[in-house]
KEDRENTI-986074 format. One record per residue (C-alpha): residue number from 0; residue in one letter; chain; x, y, z. Coordinates in steps of 0.2 Angstrom, whole numbers, plus 5000, padded with zeros to 4 digits. Layout:
N
{NUM, "A", "A", {X, Y, Z}}
...
***
This chain:
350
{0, "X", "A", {5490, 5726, 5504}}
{1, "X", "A", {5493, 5742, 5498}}
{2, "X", "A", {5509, 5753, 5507}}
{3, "X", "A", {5507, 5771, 5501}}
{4, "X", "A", {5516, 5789, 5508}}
{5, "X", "A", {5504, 5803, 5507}}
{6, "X", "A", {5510, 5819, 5506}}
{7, "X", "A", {5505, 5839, 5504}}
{8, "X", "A", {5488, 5838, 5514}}
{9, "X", "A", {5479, 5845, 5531}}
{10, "X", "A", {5465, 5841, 5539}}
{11, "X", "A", {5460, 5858, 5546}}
{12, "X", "A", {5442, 5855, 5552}}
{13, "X", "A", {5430, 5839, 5555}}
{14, "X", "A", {5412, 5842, 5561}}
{15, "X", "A", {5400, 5828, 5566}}
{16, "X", "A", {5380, 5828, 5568}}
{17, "X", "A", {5370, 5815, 5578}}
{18, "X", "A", {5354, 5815, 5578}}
{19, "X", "A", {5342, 5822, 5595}}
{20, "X", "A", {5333, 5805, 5598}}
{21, "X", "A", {5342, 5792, 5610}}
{22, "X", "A", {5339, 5772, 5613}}
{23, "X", "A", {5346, 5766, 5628}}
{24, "X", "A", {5353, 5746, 5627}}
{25, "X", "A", {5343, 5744, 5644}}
{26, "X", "A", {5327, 5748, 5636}}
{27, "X", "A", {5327, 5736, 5621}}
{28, "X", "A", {5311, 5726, 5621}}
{29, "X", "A", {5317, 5709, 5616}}
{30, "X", "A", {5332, 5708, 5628}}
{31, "X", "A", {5331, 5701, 5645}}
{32, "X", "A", {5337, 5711, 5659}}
{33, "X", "A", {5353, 5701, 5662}}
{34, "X", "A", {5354, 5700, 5640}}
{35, "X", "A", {5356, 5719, 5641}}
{36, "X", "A", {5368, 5720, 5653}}
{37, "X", "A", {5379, 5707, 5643}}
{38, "X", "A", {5377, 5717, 5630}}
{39, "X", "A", {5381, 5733, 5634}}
{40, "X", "A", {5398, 5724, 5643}}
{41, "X", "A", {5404, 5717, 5628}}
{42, "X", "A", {5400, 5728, 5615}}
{43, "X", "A", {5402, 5746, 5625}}
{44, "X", "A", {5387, 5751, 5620}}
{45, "X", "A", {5374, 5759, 5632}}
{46, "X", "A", {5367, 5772, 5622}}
{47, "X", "A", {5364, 5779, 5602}}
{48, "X", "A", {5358, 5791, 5590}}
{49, "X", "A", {5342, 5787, 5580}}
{50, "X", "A", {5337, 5798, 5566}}
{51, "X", "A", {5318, 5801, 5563}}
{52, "X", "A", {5311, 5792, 5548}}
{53, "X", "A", {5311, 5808, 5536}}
{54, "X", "A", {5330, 5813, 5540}}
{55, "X", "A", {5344, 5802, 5530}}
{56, "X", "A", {5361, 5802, 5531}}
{57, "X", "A", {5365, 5815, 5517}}
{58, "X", "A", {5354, 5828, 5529}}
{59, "X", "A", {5366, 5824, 5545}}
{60, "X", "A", {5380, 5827, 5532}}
{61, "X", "A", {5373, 5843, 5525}}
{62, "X", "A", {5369, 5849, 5544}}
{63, "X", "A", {5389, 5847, 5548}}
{64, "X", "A", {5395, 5853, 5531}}
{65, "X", "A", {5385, 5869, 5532}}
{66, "X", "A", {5391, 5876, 5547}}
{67, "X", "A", {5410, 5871, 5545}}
{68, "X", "A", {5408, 5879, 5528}}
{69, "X", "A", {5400, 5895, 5537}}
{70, "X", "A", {5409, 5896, 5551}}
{71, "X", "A", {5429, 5893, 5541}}
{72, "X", "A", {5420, 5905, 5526}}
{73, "X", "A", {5428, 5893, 5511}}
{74, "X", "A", {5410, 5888, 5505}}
{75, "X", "A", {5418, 5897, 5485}}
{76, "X", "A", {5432, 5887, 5489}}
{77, "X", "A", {5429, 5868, 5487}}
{78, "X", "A", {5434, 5859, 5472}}
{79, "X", "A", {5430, 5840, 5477}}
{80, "X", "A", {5417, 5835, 5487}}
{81, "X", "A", {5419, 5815, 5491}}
{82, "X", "A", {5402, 5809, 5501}}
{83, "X", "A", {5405, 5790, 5510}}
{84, "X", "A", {5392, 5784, 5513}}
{85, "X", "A", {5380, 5767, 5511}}
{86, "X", "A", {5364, 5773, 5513}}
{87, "X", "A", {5363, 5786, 5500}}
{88, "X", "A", {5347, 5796, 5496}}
{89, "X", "A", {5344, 5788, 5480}}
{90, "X", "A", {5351, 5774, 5469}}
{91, "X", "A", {5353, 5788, 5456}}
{92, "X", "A", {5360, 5802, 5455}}
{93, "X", "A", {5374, 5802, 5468}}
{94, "X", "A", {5369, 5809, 5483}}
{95, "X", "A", {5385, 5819, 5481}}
{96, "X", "A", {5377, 5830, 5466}}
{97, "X", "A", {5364, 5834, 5477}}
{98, "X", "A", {5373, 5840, 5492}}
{99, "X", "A", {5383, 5851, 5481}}
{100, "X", "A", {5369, 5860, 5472}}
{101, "X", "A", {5361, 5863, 5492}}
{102, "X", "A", {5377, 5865, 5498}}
{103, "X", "A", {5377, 5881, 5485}}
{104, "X", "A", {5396, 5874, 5481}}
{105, "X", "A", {5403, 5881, 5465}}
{106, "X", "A", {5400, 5871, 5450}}
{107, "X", "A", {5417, 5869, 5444}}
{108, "X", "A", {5418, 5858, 5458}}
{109, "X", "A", {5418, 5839, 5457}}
{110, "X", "A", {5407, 5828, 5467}}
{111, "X", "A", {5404, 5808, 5470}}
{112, "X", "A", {5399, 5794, 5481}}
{113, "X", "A", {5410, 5781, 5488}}
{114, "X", "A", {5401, 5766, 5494}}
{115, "X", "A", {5411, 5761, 5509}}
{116, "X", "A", {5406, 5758, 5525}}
{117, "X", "A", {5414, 5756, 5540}}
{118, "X", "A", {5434, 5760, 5533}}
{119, "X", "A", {5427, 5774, 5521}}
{120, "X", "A", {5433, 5790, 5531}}
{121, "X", "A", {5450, 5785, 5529}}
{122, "X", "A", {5448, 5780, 5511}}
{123, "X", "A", {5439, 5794, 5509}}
{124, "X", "A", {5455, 5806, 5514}}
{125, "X", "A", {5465, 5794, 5503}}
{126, "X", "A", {5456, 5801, 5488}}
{127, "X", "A", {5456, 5819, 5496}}
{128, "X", "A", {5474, 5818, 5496}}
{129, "X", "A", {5477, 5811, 5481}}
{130, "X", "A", {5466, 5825, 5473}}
{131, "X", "A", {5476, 5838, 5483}}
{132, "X", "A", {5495, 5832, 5480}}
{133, "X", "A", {5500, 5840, 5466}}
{134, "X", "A", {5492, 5858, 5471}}
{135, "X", "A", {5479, 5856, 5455}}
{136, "X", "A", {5467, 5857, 5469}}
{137, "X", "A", {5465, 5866, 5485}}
{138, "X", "A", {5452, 5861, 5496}}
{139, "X", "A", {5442, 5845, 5497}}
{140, "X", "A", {5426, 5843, 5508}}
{141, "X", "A", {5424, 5826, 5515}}
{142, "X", "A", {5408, 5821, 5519}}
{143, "X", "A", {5406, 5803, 5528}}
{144, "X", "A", {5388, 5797, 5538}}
{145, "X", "A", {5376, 5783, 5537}}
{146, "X", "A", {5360, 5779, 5541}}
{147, "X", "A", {5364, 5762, 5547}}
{148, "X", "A", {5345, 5761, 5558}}
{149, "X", "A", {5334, 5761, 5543}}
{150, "X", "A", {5343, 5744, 5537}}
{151, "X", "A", {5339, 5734, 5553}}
{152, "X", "A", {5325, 5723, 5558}}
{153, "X", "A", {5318, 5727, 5576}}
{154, "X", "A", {5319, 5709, 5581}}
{155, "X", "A", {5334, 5707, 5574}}
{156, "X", "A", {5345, 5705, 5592}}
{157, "X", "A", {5364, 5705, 5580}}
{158, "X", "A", {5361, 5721, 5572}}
{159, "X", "A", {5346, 5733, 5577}}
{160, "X", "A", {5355, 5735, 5598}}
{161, "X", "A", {5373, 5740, 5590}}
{162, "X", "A", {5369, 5755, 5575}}
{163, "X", "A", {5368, 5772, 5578}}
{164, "X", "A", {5365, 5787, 5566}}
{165, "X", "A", {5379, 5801, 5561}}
{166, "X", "A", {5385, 5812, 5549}}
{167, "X", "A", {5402, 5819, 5547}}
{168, "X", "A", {5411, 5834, 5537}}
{169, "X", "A", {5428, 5836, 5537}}
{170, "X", "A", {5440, 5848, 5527}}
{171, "X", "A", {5457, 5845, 5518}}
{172, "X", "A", {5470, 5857, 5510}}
{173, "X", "A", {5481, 5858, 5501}}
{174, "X", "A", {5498, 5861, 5510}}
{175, "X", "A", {5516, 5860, 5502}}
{176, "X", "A", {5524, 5861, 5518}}
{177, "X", "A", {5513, 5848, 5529}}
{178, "X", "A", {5521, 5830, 5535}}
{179, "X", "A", {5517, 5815, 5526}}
{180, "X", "A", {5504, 5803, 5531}}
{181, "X", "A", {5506, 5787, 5528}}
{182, "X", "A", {5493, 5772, 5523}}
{183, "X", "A", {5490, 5754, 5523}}
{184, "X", "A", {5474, 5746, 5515}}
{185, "X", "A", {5468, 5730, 5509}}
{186, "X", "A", {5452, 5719, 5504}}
{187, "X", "A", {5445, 5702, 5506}}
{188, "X", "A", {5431, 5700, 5495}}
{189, "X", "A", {5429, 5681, 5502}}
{190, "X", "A", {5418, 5687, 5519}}
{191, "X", "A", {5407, 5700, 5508}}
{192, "X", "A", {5391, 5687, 5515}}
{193, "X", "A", {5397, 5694, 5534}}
{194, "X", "A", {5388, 5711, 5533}}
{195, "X", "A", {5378, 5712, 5517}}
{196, "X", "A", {5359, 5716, 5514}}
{197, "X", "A", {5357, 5703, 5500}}
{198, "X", "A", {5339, 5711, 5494}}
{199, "X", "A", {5335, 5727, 5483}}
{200, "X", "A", {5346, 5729, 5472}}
{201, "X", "A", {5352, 5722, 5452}}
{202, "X", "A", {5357, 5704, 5461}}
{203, "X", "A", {5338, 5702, 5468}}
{204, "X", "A", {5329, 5717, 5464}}
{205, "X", "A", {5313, 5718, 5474}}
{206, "X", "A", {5299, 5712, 5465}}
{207, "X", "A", {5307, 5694, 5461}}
{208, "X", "A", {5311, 5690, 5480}}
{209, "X", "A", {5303, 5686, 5496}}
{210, "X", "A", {5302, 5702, 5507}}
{211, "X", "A", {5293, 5695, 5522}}
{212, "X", "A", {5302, 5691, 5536}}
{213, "X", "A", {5309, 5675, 5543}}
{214, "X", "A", {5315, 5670, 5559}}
{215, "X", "A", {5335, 5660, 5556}}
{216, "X", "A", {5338, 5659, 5573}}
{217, "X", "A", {5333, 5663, 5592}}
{218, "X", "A", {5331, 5683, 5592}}
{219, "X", "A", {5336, 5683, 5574}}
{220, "X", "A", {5320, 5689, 5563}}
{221, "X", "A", {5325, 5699, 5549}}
{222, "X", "A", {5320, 5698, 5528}}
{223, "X", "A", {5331, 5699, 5513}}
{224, "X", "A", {5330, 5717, 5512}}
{225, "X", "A", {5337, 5720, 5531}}
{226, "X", "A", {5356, 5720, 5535}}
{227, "X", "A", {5364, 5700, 5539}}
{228, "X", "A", {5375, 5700, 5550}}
{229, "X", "A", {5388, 5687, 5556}}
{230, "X", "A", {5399, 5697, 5572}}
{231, "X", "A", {5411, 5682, 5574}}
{232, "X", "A", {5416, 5683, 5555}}
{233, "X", "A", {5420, 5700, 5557}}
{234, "X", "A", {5428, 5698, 5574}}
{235, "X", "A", {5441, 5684, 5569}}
{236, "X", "A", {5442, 5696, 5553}}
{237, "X", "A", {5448, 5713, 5562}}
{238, "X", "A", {5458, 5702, 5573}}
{239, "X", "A", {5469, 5692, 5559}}
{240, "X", "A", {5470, 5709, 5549}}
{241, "X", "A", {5469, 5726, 5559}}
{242, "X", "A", {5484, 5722, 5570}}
{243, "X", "A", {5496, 5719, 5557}}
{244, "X", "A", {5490, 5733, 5547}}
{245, "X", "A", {5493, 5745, 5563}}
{246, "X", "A", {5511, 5740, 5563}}
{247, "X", "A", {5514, 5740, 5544}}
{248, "X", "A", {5510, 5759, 5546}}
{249, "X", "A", {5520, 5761, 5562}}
{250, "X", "A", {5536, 5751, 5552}}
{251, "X", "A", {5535, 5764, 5536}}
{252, "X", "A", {5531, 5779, 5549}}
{253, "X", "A", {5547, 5774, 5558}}
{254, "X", "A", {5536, 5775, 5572}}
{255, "X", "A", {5531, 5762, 5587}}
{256, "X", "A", {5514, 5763, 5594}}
{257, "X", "A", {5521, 5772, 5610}}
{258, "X", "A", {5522, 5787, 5599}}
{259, "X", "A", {5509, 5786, 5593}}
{260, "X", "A", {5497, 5800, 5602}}
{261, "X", "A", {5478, 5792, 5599}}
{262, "X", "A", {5474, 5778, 5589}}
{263, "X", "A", {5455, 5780, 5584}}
{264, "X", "A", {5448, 5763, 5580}}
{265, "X", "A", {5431, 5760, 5567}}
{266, "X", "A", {5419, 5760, 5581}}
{267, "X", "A", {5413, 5741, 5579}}
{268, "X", "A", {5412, 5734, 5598}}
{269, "X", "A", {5421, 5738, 5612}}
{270, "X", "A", {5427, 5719, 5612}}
{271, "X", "A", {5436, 5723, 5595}}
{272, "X", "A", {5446, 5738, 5600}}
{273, "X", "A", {5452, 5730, 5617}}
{274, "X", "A", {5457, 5714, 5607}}
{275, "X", "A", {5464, 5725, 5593}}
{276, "X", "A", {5474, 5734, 5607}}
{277, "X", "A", {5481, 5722, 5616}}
{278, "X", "A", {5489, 5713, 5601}}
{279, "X", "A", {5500, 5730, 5598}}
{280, "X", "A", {5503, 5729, 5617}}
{281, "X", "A", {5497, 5749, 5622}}
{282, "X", "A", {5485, 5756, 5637}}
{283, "X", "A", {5467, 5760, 5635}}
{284, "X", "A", {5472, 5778, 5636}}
{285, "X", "A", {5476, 5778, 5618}}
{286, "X", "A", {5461, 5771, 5612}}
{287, "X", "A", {5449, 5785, 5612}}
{288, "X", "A", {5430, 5777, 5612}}
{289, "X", "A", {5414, 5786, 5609}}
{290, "X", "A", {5404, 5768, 5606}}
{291, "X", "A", {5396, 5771, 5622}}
{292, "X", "A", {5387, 5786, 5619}}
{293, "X", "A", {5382, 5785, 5599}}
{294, "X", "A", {5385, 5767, 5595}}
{295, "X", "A", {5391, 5759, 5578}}
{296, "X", "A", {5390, 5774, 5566}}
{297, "X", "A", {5397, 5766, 5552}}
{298, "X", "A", {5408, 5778, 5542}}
{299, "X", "A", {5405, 5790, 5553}}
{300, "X", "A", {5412, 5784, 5568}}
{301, "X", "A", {5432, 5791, 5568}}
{302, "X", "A", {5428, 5808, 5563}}
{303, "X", "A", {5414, 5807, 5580}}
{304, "X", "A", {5426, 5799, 5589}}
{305, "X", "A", {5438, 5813, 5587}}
{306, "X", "A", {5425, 5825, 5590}}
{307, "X", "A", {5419, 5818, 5605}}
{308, "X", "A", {5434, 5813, 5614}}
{309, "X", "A", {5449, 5823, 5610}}
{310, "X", "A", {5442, 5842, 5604}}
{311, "X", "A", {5454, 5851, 5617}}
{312, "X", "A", {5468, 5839, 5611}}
{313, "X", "A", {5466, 5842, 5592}}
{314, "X", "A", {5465, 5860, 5592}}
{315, "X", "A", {5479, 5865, 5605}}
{316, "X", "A", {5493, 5851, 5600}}
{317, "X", "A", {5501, 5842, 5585}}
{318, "X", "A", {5497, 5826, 5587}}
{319, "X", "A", {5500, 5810, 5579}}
{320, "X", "A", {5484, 5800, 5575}}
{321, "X", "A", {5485, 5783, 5571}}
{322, "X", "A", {5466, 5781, 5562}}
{323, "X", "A", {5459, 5763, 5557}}
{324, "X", "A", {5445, 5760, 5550}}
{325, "X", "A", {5439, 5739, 5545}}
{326, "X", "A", {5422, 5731, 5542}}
{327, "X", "A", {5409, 5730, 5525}}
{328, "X", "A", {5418, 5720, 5511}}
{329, "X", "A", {5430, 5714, 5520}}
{330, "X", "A", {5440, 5730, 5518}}
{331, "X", "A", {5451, 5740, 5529}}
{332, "X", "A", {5463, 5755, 5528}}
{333, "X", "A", {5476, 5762, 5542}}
{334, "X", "A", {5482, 5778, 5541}}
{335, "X", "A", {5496, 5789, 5551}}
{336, "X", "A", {5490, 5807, 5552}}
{337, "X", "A", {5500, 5821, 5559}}
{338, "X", "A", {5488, 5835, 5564}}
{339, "X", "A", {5490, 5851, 5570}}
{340, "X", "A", {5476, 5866, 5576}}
{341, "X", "A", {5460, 5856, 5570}}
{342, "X", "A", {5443, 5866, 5574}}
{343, "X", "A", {5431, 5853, 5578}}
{344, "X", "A", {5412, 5854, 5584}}
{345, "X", "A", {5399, 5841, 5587}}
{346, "X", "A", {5383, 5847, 5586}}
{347, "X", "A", {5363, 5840, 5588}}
{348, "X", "A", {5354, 5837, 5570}}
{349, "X", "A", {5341, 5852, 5570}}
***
């Protein structure tokens, strides 16, 4: 695992953009009346976001980056934009190129993709603040959203029920007199087979695979070009690794959890963050949840979860934020983030 102090960097505004439609877990088709109900009790999930077939994930990003870039005037300002994301626009160029030229940033500023999923966001203000620390650069835009819904198969009862749709923009300076954050992060390449989509791509490009799909399981239709996924992996995963990593944060923070103001979990399932939780022995009250409401949003989910649940605690206090995010790969970062006056805003994609 990697133990790091961050320092000289403030978030100072994180926008998030759902789409309008919404699928309620009562209504999915090819569950049971008494399956929906399990459902929804384990994994927290009653309703989520669905973007139209034409909108991608770059667009919900573009929506939220737009108007924080409006509304805090710093649009001639940005000299990194990052965009986290797995369900880019293209396989080439980066959608991050494209989101700058449309975004009417200057060009002097630099721009990539980070394919990471469910920990991006807070590897994503890793890379912010490691751009920022020395004052070369002032301002980086961190975009983070996924189109999880176009990777899942209808019939497929272990992923199409738990994704939702959102995009996220969020702003970092540059700030010589902010307090440090501090990070833990680690990866286990050995469960990459838990959440993959093995078709597509240079490994099995399509034309030399089967595409149609196949039935592995009751209620598990999928193909090779749909997401696989295998929840108790990733549950005994985020429960061996997550914990420990909360606390190696907290030990280099000099911090306990009671401290600790919010501590705004990847969105997975509501089964994980309780689990999660009860291992660092803290209430429900500091485990903010927006699941319920927008489901799985991939790397979207902590900045939504900010925006949804705690807007009037952001902007009015300082707080300390205790962010985790954990899934795709395996990987997983933790991060200890002291805010202070954050404008937030969750808006509908138009």
């Amino acid at each position: 695992m990697a133990e790091l102090t961050l320092k000289h960097a403030a978030v100072k505004a994180i926008y998030t953009v759902v789409p309008k439609t919404i699928y309620k877990s009562i209504d999915y088709p090819f569950f049971s009346e008494e399956e929906a109900k399990m459902f929804s009790k384990t994994t927290g999930i009653i309703e989520r976001r669905v973007a139209n077939a034409n909108i991608t994930a770059s667009d919900l990003c573009y929506q939220a980056a737009n108007a924080l870039l409006e509304e805090l005037n710093c649009r001639n300002d940005i000299d990194l934009l990052v965009f986290v994301t797995q369900s880019p626009d293209y396989f080439l160029p980066a959608s991050a190129a494209i989101l700058q030229d449309k975004l009417g940033l200057p060009t002097t500023c630099i721009a990539f993709d980070v394919n990471l999923g469910c920990s991006g966001y807070v590897h994503g203000l890793l890379l912010a603040n490691r751009y920022l620390q020395n004052g070369g650069l002032k301002k980086v835009l961190l975009l983070a959203g996924d189109k999880s819904t176009i990777s899942t198969h209808e019939k497929d009862k272990t992923t199409f029920p738990l994704f939702g749709d959102a995009g996220s923009a969020s702003l970092i300076e540059y700030d010589a007199k902010a307090l440090d954050w501090f990070l833990d992060a680690g990866t286990d390449g050995s469960g990459a087979d838990a959440i993959i989509i093995p078709g597509g791509h240079s490994r099995n490009p399509y034309g030399t695979i089967d595409t149609s799909d196949f039935t592995s399981a009751p209620g598990v239709t999928r193909s090779l070009k749909h997401l696989h996924l295998d929840g108790m992996q990733v549950f005994n995963f985020a429960l061996k690794n997550v914990p420990n990593s909360l606390r190696n944060v907290l030990n280099k923070a000099d911090l306990s959890i009671d401290e600790v103001d919010f501590c705004i979990l990847h969105q997975a399932n509501q089964l994980i963050t309780d689990s999660i939780r009860k291992k660092v022995k803290s209430s429900p009250e500091k485990f903010p949840s927006s699941i319920q409401l927008f489901g799985n949003t991939s790397s979207a989910s902590i900045p939504l979860t900010i925006c949804s649940e705690l807007k009037e605690q952001i902007a009015s206090q300082k707080l300390k934020l205790l962010l985790s995010g954990f899934g795709v790969g395996f990987s997983w970062a933790t991060l200890l983030l002291n805010t202070e006056g954050v404008q937030t805003k969750l808006l509908e994609y138009e």
